[in-house]
C-alpha positions in Angstrom: 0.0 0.0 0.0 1.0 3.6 -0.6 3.1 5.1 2.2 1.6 7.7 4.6 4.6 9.7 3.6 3.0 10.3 0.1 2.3 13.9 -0.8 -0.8 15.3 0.1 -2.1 15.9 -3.7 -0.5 13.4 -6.4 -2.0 11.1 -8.9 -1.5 8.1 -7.9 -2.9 4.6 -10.8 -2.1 2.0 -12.6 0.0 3.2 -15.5 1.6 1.7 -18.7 3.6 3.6 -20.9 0.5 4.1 -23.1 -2.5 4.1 -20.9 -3.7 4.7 -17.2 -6.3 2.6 -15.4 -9.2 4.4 -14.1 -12.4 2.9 -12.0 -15.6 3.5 -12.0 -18.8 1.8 -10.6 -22.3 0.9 -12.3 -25.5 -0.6 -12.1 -25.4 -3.9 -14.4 -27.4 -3.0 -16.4 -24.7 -0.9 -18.1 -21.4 -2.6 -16.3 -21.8 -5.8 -17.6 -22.1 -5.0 -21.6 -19.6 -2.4 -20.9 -17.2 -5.1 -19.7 -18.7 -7.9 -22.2 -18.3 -5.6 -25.3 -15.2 -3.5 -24.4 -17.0 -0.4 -24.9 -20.1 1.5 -23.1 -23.7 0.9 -23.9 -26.1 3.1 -26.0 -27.8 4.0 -22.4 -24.6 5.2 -21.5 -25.7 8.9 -21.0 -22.3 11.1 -23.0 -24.3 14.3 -22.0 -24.0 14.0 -18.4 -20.9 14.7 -16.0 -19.1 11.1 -15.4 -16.6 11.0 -12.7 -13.6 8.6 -13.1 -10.7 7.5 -9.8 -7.8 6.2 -10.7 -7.2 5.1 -6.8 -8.9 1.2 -6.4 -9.6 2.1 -2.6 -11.0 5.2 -3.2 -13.7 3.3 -5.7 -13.8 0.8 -2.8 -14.9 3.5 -0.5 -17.9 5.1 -3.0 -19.5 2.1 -3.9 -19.3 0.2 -0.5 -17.5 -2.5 -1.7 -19.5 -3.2 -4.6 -22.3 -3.1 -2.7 -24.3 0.5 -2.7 -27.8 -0.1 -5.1 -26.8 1.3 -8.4 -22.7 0.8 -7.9 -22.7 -3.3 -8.1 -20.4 -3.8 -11.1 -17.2 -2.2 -10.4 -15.4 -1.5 -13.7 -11.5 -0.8 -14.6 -11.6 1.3 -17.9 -8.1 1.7 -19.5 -7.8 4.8 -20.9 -4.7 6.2 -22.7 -2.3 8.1 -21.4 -3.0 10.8 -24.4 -6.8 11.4 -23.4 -6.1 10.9 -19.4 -3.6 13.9 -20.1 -5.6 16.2 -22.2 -8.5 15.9 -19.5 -6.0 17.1 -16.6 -4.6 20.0 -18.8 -8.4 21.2 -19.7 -9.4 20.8 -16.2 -10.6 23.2 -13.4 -10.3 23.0 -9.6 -14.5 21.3 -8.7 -14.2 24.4 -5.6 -12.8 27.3 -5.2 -9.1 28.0 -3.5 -8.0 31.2 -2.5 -4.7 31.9 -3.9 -5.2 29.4 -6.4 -8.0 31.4 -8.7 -7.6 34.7 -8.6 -11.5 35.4 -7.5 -14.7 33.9 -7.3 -15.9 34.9 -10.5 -13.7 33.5 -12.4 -13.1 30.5 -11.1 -17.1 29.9 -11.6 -16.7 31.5 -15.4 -13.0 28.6 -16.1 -15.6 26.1 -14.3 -18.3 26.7 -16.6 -16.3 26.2 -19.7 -14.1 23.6 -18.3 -14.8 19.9 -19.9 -13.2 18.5 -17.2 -13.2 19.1 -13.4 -10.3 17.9 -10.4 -11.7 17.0 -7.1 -9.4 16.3 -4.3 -11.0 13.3 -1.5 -8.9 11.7 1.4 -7.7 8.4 0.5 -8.6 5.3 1.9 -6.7 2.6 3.6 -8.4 -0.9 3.4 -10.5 -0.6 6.3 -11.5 2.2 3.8 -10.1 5.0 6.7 -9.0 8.8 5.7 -5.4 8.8 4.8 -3.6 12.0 5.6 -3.1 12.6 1.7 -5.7 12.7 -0.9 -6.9 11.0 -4.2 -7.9 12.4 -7.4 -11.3 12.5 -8.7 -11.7 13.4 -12.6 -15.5 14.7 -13.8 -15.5 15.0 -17.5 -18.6 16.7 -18.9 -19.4 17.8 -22.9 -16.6 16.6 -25.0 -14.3 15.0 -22.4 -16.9 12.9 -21.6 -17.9 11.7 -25.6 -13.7 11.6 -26.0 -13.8 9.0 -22.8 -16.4 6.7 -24.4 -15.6 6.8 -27.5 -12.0 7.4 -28.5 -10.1 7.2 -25.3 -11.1 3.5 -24.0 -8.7 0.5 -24.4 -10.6 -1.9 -22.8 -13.0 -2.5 -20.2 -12.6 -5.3 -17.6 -15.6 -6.2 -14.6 -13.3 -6.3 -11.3 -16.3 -6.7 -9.1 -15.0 -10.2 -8.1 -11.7 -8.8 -6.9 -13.5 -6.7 -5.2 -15.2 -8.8 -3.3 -12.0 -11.0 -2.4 -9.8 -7.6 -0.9 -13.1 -7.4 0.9 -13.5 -10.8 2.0 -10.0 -11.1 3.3 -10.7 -7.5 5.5 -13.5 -8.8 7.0 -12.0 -11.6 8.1 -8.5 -9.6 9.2 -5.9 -10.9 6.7 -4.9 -7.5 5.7 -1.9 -8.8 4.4 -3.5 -10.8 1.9 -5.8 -8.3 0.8 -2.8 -5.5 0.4 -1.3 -8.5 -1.9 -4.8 -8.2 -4.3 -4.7 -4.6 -4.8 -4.0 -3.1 -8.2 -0.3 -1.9 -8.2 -0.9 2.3 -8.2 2.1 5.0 -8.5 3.0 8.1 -8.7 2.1 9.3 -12.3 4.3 11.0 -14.2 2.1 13.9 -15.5 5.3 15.9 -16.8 4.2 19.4 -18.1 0.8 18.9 -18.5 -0.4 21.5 -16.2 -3.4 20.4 -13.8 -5.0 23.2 -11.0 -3.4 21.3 -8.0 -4.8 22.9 -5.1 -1.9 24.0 -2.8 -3.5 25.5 0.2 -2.3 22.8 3.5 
C-alpha cells in the first residue's frame, strides 16, 4: 500500500507507458455490456458529467465494496495516457481556492467552460479510513466525456469479483493478503501537463 509519507495531492494509478487505469462503478445494467463488449452501452448517458478515480480504494470507498444499489459492477476502464492527459490539462479545480483562482468569479466562469473538473477526497486505507493525503477524482462533462467513451477506451474489464476478495479477506483480518490483491498504483508522471493542484495545506 501507498506510504503515509506520500504527498498530500498526487496522482497516484495503474499506468503503462500508453495508458492509465481508471475505476468506476455501475448498475449492471450498463457494467456488464460495458465489460462484455469493451466499450459502453447506447444508455450510457455522453451528456452528463461522469466522474472517473484512478485510486482502487477510493472506488472501494464510494461504492461500498460493490455493494451500494446502483454501484454493483465495479469497472477498470483503461484509458490512454493521451486522453487521461488532455483531460488534466483542460481541467478546473471542482471548488474554489483562495490563492489558487484569482477570485470567485472566475473561477465559476473557467468552471463553466471547463470539460473537465479535479476534485481532491482523502484516500482510503483498506479498512476504507481517511489517509492524511488525498486522491484524485476526474468529472468530465461535454466533450471530455464523448472523447472517454468513445475514443479514449482501451478496454473494459468487470473487477467486481476482486473486489469482493480484498473485501472478503478484511473482513475476516488478513490485511496482508488483501494488500497483496490490490491493483499496483504510482505516482504518475504527468510531466508538463499543467493540472490546478490545489496547494492551500
Amino acid at each position: 500500500m501507498t506510504a503515509p509519507t506520500s504527498p498530500r495531492y498526487e496522482i497516484r494509478a495503474q499506468h503503462t507507458g500508453t495508458t492509465v487505469t481508471v475505476y468506476q462503478a455501475y448498475a449492471p445494467a450498463i457494467g456488464l455490456p460495458a465489460a462484455r463488449d469493451g466499450r459502453f452501452p447506447d444508455i450510457w448517458k455522453r451528456d452528463r458529467m461522469t466522474w472517473i478515480k484512478p485510486s482502487f480504494l477510493w472506488m472501494m470507498y464510494r461504492c461500498g465494496w460493490a455493494v451500494k444499489e446502483g454501484q454493483e459492477t465495479v469497472l477498470a476502464v483503461e484509458i490512454t495516457r493521451e486522453g487521461f492527459d488532455w483531460a488534466l490539462g483542460n481541467a478546473e479545480l471542482s471548488h474554489y481556492v483562495r490563492g489558487v483562482h484569482p477570485d470567485r468569479a472566475t473561477w465559476q466562469r473557467n468552471l463553466r467552460s471547463a470539460p473537465a473538473r479535479v476534485q481532491w477526497d482523502p484516500e482510503r486505507d483498506l479498512r476504507l479510513e481517511r489517509l492524511p493525503y488525498r486522491s484524485l477524482q476526474l468529472g468530465l462533462s461535454g466533450e471530455a466525456a464523448r472523447r472517454y467513451a468513445d475514443e479514449w477506451t482501451v478496454s473494459i474489464r468487470d473487477v467486481t469479483p476482486l473486489a469482493r476478495q480484498v473485501h472478503e479477506r478484511v473482513r475476516a483480518g488478513r490485511l496482508d493478503e488483501a494488500a497483496a490483491l490490490l491493483p499496483r498504483e504510482s505516482p504518475y508522471p504527468r510531466g508538463g501537463v499543467p493540472l490546478p493542484v490545489e496547494t492551500a495545506a
